[in-house]
MARDREN-161527 format. One record per residue (C-alpha): x, y, z. Coordinates in steps of 0.2 Angstrom, whole numbers, padded with zeros to 4 digits, always signed. Example, Ala and Ser with C-alpha at 12.3 -4.5 7.8 and 13.67 -1.06 7.14 Angstrom:
<nodes>
+0062-0022+0039
+0068-0005+0036
</nodes>
This chain:
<nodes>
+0234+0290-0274
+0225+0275-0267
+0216+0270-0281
+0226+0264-0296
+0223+0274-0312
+0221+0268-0330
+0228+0280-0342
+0224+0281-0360
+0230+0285-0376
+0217+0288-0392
+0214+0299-0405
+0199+0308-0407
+0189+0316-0424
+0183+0334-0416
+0168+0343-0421
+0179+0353-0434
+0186+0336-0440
+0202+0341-0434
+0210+0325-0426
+0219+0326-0408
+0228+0315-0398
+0225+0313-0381
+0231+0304-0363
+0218+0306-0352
+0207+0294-0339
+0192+0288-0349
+0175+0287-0342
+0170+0269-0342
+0155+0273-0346
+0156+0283-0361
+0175+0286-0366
+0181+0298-0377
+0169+0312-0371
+0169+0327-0362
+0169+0315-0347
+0185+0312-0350
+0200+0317-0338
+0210+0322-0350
+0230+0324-0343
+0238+0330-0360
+0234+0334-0381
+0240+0336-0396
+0234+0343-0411
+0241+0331-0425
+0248+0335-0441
+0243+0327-0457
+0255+0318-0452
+0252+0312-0436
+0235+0306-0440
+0240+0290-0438
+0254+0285-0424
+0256+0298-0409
+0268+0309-0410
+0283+0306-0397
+0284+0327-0392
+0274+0342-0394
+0261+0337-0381
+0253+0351-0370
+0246+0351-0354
+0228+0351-0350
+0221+0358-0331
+0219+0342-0321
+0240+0340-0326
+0256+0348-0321
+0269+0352-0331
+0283+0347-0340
+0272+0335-0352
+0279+0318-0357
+0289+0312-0371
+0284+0296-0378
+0293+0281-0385
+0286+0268-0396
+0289+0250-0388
+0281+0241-0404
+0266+0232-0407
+0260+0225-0389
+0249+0208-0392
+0253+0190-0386
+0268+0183-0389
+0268+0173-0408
+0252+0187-0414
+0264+0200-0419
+0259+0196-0439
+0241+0191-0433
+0237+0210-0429
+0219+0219-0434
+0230+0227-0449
+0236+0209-0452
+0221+0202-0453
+0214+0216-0464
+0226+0216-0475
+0225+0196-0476
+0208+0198-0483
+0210+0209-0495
+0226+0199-0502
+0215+0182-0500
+0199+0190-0510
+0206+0197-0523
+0200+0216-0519
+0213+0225-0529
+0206+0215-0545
+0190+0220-0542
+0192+0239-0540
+0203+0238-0554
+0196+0224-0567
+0184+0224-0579
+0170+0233-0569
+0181+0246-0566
+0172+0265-0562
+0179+0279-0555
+0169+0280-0540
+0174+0264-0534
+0193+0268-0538
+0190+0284-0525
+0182+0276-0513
+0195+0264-0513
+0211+0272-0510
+0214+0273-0491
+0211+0254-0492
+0227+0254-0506
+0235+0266-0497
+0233+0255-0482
+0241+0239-0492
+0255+0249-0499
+0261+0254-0480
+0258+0235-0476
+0273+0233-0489
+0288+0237-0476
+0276+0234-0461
+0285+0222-0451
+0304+0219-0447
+0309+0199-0444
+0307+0193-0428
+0320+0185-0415
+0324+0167-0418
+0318+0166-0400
+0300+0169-0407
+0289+0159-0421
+0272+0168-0427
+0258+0156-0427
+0255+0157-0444
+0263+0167-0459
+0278+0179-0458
+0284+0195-0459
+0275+0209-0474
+0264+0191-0482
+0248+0200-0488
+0249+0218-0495
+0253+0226-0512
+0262+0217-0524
+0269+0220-0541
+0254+0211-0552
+0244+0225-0544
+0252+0241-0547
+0254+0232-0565
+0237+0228-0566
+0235+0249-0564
+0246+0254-0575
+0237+0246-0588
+0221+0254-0584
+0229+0269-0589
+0235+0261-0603
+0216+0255-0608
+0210+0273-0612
+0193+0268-0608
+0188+0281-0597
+0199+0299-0593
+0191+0301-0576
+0194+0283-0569
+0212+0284-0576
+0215+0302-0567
+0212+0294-0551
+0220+0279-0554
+0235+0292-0558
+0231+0300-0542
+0231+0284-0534
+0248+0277-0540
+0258+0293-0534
+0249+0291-0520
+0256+0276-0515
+0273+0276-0521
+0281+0286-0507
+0275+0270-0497
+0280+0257-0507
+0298+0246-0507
+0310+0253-0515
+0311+0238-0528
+0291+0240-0531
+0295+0258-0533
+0308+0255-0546
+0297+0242-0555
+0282+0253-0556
+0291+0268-0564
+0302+0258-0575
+0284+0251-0583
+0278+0266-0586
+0294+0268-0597
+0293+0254-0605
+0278+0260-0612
+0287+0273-0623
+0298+0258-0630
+0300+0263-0647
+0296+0244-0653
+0281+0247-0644
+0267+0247-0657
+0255+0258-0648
+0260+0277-0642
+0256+0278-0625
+0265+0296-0624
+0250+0304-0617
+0248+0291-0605
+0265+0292-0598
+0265+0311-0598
+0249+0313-0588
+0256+0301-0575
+0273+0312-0573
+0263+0326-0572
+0251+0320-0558
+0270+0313-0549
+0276+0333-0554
+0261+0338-0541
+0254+0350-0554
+0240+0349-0568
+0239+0358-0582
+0218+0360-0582
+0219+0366-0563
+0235+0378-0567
+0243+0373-0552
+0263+0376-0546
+0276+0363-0546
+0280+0360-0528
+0263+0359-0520
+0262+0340-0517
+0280+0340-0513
+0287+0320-0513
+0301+0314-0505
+0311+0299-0515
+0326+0290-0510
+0341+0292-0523
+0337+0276-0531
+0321+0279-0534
+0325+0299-0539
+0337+0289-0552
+0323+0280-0558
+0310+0296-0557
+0323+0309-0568
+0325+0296-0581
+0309+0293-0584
+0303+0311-0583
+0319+0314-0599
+0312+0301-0608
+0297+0311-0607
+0306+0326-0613
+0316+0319-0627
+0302+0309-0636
+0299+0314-0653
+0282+0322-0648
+0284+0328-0632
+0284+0345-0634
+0266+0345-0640
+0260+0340-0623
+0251+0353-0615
+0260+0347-0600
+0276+0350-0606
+0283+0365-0596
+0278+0358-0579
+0287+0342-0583
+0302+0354-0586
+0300+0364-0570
+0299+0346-0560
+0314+0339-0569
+0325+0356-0563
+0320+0356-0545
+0323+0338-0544
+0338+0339-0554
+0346+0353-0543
+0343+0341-0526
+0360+0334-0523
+0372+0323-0522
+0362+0315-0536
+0357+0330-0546
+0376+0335-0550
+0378+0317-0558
+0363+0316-0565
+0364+0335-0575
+0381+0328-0581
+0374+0311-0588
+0359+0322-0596
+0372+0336-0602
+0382+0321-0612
+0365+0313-0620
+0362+0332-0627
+0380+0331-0633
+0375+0314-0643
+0362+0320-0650
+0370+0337-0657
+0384+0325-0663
+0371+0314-0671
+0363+0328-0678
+0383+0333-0687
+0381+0317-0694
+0366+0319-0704
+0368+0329-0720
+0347+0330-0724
+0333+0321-0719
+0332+0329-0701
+0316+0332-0690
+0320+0351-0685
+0309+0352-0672
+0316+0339-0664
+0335+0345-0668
+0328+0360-0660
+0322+0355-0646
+0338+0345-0640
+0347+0363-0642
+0335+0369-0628
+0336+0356-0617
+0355+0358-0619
+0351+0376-0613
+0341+0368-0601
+0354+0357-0592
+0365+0371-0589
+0351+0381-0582
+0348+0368-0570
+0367+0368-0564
+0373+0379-0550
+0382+0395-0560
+0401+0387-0555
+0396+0372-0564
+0388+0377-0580
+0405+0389-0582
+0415+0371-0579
+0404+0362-0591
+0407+0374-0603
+0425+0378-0600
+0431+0361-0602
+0439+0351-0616
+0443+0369-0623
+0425+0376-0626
+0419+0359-0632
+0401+0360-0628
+0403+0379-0634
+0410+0374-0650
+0396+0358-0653
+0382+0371-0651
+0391+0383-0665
+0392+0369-0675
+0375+0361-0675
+0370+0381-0677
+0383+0380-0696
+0373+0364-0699
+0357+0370-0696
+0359+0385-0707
+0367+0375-0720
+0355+0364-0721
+0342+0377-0724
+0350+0384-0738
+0351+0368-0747
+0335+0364-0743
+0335+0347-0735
+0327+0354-0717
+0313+0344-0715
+0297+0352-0704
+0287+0345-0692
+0272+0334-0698
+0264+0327-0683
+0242+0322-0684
+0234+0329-0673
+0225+0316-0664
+0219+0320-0645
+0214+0337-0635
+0229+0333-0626
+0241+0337-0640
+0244+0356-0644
+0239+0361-0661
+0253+0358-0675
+0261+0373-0682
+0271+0378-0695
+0289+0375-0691
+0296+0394-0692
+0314+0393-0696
+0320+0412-0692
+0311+0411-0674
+0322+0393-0672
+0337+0403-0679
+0335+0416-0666
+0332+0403-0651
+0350+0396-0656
+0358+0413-0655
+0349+0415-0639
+0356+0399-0631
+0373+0403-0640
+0373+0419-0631
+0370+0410-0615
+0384+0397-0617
+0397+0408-0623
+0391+0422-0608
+0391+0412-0594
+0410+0403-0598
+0418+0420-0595
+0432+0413-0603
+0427+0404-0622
+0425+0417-0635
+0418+0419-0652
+0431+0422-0668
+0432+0432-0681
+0431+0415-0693
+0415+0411-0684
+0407+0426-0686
+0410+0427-0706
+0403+0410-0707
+0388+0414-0696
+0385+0428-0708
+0388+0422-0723
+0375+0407-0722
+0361+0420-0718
+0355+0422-0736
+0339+0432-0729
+0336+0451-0721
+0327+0442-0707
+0341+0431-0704
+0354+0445-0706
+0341+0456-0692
+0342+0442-0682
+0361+0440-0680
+0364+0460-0679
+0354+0458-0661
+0365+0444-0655
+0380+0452-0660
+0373+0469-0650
+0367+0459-0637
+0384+0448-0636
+0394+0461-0638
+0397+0467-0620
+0392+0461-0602
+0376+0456-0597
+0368+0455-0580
+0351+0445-0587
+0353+0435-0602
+0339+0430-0616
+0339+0447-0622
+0343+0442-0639
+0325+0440-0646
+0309+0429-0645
+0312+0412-0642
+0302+0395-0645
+0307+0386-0629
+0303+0392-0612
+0315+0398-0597
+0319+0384-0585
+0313+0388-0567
+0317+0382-0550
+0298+0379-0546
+0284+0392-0554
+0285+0392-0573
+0283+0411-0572
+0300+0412-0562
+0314+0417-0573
+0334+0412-0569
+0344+0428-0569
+0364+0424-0574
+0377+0435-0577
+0384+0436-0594
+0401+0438-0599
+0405+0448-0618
+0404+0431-0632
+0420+0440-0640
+0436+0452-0637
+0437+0469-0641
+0447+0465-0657
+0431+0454-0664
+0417+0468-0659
+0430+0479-0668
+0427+0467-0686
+0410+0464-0681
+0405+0482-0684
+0417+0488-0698
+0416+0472-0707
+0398+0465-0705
+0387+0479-0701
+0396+0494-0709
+0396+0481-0725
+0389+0487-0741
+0379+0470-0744
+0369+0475-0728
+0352+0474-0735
+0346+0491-0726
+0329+0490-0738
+0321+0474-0731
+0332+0478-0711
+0320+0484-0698
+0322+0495-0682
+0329+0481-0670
+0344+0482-0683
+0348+0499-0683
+0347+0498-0664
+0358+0486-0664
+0371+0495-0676
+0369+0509-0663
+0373+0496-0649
+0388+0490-0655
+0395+0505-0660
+0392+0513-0643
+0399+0496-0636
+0416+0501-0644
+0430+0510-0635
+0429+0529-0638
+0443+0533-0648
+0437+0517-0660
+0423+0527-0663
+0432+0543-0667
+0442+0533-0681
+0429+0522-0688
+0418+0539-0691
+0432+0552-0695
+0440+0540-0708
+0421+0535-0715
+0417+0517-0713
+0403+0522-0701
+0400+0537-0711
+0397+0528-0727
+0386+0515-0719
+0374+0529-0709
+0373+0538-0728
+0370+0522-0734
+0358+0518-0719
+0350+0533-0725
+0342+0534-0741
+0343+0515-0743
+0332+0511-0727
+0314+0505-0732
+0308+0508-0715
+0305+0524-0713
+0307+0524-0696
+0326+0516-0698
+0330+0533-0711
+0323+0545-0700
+0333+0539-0684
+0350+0537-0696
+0349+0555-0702
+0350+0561-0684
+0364+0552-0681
+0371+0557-0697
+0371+0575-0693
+0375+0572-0674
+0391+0564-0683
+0395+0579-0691
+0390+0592-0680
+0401+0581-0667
+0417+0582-0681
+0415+0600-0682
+0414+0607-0665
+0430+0593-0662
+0440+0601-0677
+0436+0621-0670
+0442+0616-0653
+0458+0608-0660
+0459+0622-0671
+0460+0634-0656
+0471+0624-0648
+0485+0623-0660
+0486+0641-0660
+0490+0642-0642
+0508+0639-0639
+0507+0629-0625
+0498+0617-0634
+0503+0609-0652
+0488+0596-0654
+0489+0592-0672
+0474+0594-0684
+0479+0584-0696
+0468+0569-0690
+0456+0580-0696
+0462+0584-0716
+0453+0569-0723
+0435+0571-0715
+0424+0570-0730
+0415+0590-0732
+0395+0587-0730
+0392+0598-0745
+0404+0587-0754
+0394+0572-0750
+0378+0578-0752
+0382+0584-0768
+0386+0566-0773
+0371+0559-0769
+0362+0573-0779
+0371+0570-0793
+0369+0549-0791
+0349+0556-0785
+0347+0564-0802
+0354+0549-0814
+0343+0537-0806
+0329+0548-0809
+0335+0551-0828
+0335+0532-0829
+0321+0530-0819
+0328+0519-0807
+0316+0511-0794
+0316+0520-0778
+0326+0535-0784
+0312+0545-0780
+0313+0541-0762
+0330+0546-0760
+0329+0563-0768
+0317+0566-0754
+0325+0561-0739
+0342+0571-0748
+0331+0585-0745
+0326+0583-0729
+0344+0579-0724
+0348+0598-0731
+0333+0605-0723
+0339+0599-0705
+0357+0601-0710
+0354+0620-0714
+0342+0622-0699
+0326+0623-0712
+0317+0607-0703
+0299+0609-0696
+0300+0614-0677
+0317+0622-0679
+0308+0638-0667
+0313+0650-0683
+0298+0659-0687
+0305+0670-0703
+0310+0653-0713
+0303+0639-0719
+0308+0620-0726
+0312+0617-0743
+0299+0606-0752
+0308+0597-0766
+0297+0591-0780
+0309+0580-0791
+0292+0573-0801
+0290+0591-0806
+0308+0596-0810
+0314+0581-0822
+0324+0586-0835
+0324+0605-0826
+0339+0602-0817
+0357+0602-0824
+0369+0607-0810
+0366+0612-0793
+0363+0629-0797
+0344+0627-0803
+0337+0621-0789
+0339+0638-0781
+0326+0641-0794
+0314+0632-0785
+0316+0640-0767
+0304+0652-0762
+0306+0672-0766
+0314+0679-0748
+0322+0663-0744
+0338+0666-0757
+0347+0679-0747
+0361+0681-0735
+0349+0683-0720
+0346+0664-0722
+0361+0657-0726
+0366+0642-0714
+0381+0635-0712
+0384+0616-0711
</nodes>
């Protein structure tokens, strides 16, 4: 056209506070209106808000497609001013008057600290503002990045925080310092988070633990009052700052107190997602892998005097490592140097127990001294024994090639002096017993399961059997079929996992360890020794399923060895113990304890009773209308009864005949 245009290129704030970018021909008269020609807009990003962006434009009526692609030329002023900008300028003042001391000094309050955060902000970018100019060029007065944030500021807020004058002013001054570190150098960067770890020195008088915590957890994007997710505020770190990040975040997570921080699992959930960002996360899971390995060794070391919380917790985190590894490397950090790591988890597990029975396990004493602390508990001993068979069971599982022997087991076993210890190893035997698509189904645990970001994700890993065929073989027959099985004090989850392992054996196994009595003589003993009632009630089902199951094998083999084109043998079958024999042993050993008056006697007589009345098909809900179950009274026949013969004395008139005989 004849007359020359003058395009330009602004941002404007819209009625919705949404900011676009516009080229357009601005009225002279009142630009950035509607009386505007505008060419081309963009709807900017958080950000875009401040440079254009160089694509993404659309085109607007008075225009024509395609629209432009820009590309930044740098700053465009007179030649010398490149470091005498407007942001030049501002920044100068707020270097030369001190601004940063005053919103962070002595008259410090959080309303000022919020208001001024952009202005920070805006310092923090000025850090790696410029880039050196040509020789051919001199700036009229200072160079390149000469006033903006400097390393006396970001320590002036860290101590701030450190101050624990005011919780609201050092929540924003929290809010502040992520804020800017993204921005910041990488050797301010560096300086500020290694700082902050200097404060948990351990020749540092003061305990700045809460402090320190409340910062990672402000970097980790989530807080514990607000209940948000790791991952919201996601920040982007070069490696050497991640370094830095993840070493400060494990100090964090290996202090003494840490884990009665409320803010404690969403430290653990920011540690595995930045831990599983690579190439830096696979060195940096090893060099954490090898710190838990000095500390379990540290641990062996130590005959008493040990904090058990703390030895507890470096088993987790140990757990916690290899959760954090892809599955191929946890199995190779497991598998390696023979089963090392496998074998220093057994180990501490001997020590632990060991040290228990002698009693030289120290609990936790920890004051309580802040709302930011959890309350102290007890330290419980069998829930930390079942944690370290949980992560056990993990280790072993996911090496797919390190197993468990028949040396450890008896070891493990022996060292458990109580019935809620034995309980608690009869799971983790069940549970280890066989494959496994899921693990932690051992038992309740202390610890909590590492996550990739939400800490109400769980990691699901397949898990191999912790032993071979020939050891769950020993387990069974050995440990659980054992007559120092305390069955009186064992509960329902042990039972169940008697029943597990048994099942997990290979059938004709089963046969052999039930036909020739090792499992016969624990379920009898399961029996009418069981003080949950429960526990004796399911045992005499599977007592008479035993049975019932022997029998209906020896008629079918009978039959067979009759027909001459089969000649199966039935002399597998010539030393299954008779049921009435058996039961008219424990009648007889029934009957002296009751003479002697022998604790619990009582209790057996009765379930021997009920173990005839389902036997002979007497028990209630049989469907048989014409009999009923026998009610043995042993209170009421002391002394009465002298061989077997007199207690049909006591079963009711019509119930003594023929017609209601059973067989067993």
């Amino acid at each position: 056209k004849a007359k020359e245009k003058k395009i330009t290129l602004f941002r404007c704030t819209m009625r919705s506070q949404q900011k676009w970018w516009f080229l357009s021909e601005a009225d002279e008269q009142l630009p950035g209106t509607d009386k505007d020609i505008d060419y081309y807009q963009h709807k900017s990003k958080k950000d875009e808000e401040a440079e254009p962006p160089s694509a993404g434009w659309t085109t607007c009526r008075e225009a024509s497609d395609p629209p432009p692609i820009l590309e930044p030329k740098g700053v465009m002023v007179p030649p010398g001013q490149e470091y005498n900008t407007m942001e030049h300028q501002l920044a100068k003042w707020a270097i030369t008057n001190q601004i940063v001391e005053l919103v962070l000094g002595n008259s410090i309050h959080r309303e000022i600290v919020a208001r001024s955060i952009p202005l920070i902000r805006f310092l923090a970018s000025m850090c790696t503002k410029d880039d050196p100019l040509d020789d051919s060029i001199q700036p009229n007065e200072v160079g390149p990045n000469a006033y903006c944030l400097q390393a006396s500021h970001l320590t002036l807020a860290w101590n701030t925080c450190k101050s624990k004058l005011d919780a609201a002013v050092s929540s924003e001054v929290y809010q502040l310092l992520v804020s800017i570190l993204p921005k910041l150098p990488t050797s301010l960067a560096i300086q500020l988070l290694t700082t902050v770890q200097q404060s948990l020195d351990d020749s540092n008088p003061k305990d700045y633990l809460f402090e320190v915590a409340e910062f990672c957890s402000t970097l980790a994007g989530g807080n514990a009052d607000s209940g948000s997710d790791v991952g919201n505020n996601c920040i982007y770190f070069e490696d050497e700052v991640r370094d830095v990040v993840l070493k400060l975040l494990w100090a964090v997570l290996t202090h003494p107190e840490a884990h009665l921080l409320k803010w404690y699992n969403i430290l653990k959930n920011f540690v595995t997602q930045e831990l599983r960002i690579e190439p830096m996360g696979a060195r940096q899971r090893e060099a954490f892998l090898e710190y838990c390995k000095r500390s379990l060794l540290d641990n062996l070391s130590q005959s008493s005097h040990i904090d058990e919380s703390i030895a507890l917790r470096m088993v987790t985190l140990t757990q916690f490592v290899l959760e954090a590894c892809p599955l191929e490397q946890s199995a190779q950090l497991v598998f390696e140097n023979r089963g090392e790591l496998a074998n220093l988890l057994f180990k501490e597990l001997i020590s632990y127990l060991t040290r228990r029975s002698n009693g030289d396990s120290m609990a936790l004493s920890i004051k309580r001294t802040a709302s930011n602390l959890t309350n102290n508990v007890d330290f419980k001993h069998n829930a930390a024994l079942i944690e370290r068979l949980n992560i056990i069971r993990y280790v072993y599982g996911i090496s797919g090639t390190v197993e468990m022997s028949t040396d450890q087991l008896d070891t493990l076993w022996k060292l458990c002096h109580m019935s809620e210890d034995h309980e608690a190893v009869m799971v983790f035997l069940a549970s280890a017993s066989s494959n496994d698509t899921i693990h932690g189904s051992t038992g309740p645990s202390l610890g909590d399961n590492a996550t990739y970001i939400g800490p109400t994700n769980q990691v699901h890993q397949p898990l191999t059997a912790s032993y071979s065929d020939e050891v769950r073989v020993y387990a069974f027959q050995s440990l659980f079929c054992s007559n120092d099985v305390d069955w009186e004090n064992l509960g329902l989850k042990a039972y169940t996992s008697f029943q597990i392992l048994f099942k997990s054996l290979k059938k004709s196994l089963r046969a052999s360890v039930t036909s020739h009595g090792v499992a016969l003589d624990a379920l009898w003993r399961i029996c009418l020794e069981a003080g949950n009632n429960d526990v004796a009630t399911q045992a005499m089902k599977d007592l008479l399923h035993v049975y019932s199951t022997i029998s209906a094998t020896k008629r079918q083999n009978e039959a067979a060895a009759k027909n001459a084109w089969s000649q199966k043998s039935t002399e597998e079958f010539s030393t299954t113990e008779s049921f009435a024999k058996r039961i008219y042993a424990c009648l007889q050993q029934v009957k002296q304890g009751l003479l002697n008056g022998t604790k619990l006697s009582r209790r057996s007589a009765e379930r021997c009773v009920r173990i005839l009345n389902a036997a002979i098909g007497h028990a209630a809900g049989s469907g048989k209308a014409t009999t009923h179950a026998v009610h043995f009274k042993p209170a009421s026949c002391k002394g009465l009864i002298n061989k077997v013969e007199d207690i049909v004395q006591f079963i009711p008139h019509g119930l003594r005949g023929q017609d209601c005989y059973r067989t067993i």
